[in-house]
C-alpha positions in Angstrom: 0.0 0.0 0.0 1.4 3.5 -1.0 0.3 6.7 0.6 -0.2 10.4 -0.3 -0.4 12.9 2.5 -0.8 16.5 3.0 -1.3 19.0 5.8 -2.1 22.5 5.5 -0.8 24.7 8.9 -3.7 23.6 11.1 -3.4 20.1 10.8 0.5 20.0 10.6 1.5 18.6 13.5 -1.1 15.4 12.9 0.1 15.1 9.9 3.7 14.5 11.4 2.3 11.6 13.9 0.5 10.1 10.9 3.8 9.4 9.5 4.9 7.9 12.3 2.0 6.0 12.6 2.5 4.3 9.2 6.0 4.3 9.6 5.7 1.9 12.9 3.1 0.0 10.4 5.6 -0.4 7.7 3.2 1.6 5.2 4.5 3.3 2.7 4.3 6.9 2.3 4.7 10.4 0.3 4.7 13.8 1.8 3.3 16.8 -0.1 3.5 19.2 2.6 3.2 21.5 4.1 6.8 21.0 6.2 6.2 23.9 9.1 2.7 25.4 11.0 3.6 28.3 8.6 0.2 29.8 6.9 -0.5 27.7 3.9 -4.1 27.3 1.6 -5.6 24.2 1.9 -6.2 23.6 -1.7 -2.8 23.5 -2.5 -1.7 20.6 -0.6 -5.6 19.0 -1.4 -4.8 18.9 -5.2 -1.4 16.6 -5.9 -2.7 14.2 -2.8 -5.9 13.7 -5.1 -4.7 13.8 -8.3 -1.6 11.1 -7.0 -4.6 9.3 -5.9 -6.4 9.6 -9.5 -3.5 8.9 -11.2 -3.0 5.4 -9.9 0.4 6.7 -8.2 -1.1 6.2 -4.8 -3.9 3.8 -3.3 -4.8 6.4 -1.0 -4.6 9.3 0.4 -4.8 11.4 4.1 -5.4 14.8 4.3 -5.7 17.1 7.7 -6.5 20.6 8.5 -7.9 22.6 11.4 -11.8 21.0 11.3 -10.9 18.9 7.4 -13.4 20.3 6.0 -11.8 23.1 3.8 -9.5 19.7 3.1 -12.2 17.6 2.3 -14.0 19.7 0.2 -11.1 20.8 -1.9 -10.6 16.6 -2.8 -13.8 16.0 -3.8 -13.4 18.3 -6.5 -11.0 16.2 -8.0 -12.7 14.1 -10.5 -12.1 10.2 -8.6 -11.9 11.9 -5.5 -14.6 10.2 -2.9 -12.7 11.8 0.1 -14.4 11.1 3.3 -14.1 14.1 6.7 -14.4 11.0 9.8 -14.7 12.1 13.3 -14.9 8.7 14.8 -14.0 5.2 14.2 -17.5 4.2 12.9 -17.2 6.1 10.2 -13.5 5.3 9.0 -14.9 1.8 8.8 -17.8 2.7 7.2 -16.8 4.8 4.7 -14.0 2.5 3.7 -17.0 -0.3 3.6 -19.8 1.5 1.9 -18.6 4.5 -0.3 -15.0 3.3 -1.3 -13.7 6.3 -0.1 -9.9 6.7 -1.5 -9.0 9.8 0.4 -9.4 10.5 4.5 -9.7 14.2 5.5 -9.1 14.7 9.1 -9.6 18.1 11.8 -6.5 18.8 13.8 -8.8 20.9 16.3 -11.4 18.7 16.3 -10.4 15.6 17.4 -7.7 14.2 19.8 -4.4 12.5 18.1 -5.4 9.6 19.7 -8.3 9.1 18.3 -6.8 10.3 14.9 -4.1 7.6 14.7 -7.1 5.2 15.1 -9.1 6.5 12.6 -6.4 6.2 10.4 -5.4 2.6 11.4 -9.5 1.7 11.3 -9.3 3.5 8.1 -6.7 2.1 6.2 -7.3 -1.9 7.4 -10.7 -1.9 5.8 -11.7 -2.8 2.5 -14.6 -2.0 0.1 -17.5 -4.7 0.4 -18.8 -4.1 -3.3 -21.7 -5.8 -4.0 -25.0 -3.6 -3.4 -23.2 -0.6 -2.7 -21.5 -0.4 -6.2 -24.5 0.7 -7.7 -24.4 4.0 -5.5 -20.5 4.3 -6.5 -21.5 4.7 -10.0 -24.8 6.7 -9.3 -21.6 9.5 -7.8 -19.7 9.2 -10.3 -21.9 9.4 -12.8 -22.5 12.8 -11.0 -19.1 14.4 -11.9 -20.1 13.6 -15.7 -23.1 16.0 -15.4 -21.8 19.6 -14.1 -23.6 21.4 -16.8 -26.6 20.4 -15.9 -27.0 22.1 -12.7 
């Protein structure tokens, strides 16, 4: 398994025990940033995780901010992208389960590290069940075929 990650100054210093994390785990990794809490936009450090992911040069990829959400959004704009914000373990399961999800966007100030590292563990360990929920993976990306529409 190979790795994309990406911080933007609010979620820097998760980012850093992330890559510990998979380091301990033996997962392979790249980093795209940012390397200090320096001021940084979000969307720059969202695009090359997502398009490494899109591109077939990473299986997935981790993203973190202050709450994940400016993170988060900024993926799924990325055609591929289903990039999932999780909060708790449930939903790094579930999300990996259900929706597929290839990207993980976490909050710095949101949640404890912790409970992040879990997440990310939870996250990474499970795999897409297929079956009856493929049918909803093509109804979305069907969706990024039909922009002019709306």
């Amino acid at each position: 398994m190979k790795i994309a990650i990406a911080s933007d100054h609010g979620g820097y210093q998760y980012k850093e025990a992330i890559k510990k994390r998979l380091d301990e785990l033996d997962i392979e990794y790249k980093d795209f940033g940012t390397h200090s809490s320096d001021s940084v936009d979000y969307p720059d450090y969202a695009r090359p995780v997502s398009e490494g992911v899109t591109s077939g040069a990473f299986d997935k990829g981790i993203l973190v901010c202050g709450t994940g959400i400016g993170m988060s959004i900024a993926a799924n704009k990325v055609k591929g992208i289903r990039c999932a914000l999780v909060h708790d373990v449930f939903t790094a399961q579930v999300t990996r389960r259900h929706n597929d999800s290839n990207v993980l966007a976490l909050g710095q100030r949101v949640i404890g590290e912790g409970l992040a590292l879990l997440i990310v563990e939870t996250w990474l360990s499970n795999e897409y069940e297929g079956g009856r929920h493929q049918q909803r993976i093509d109804k979305i990306t069907a969706l990024e075929t039909v922009n002019d529409r709306y």
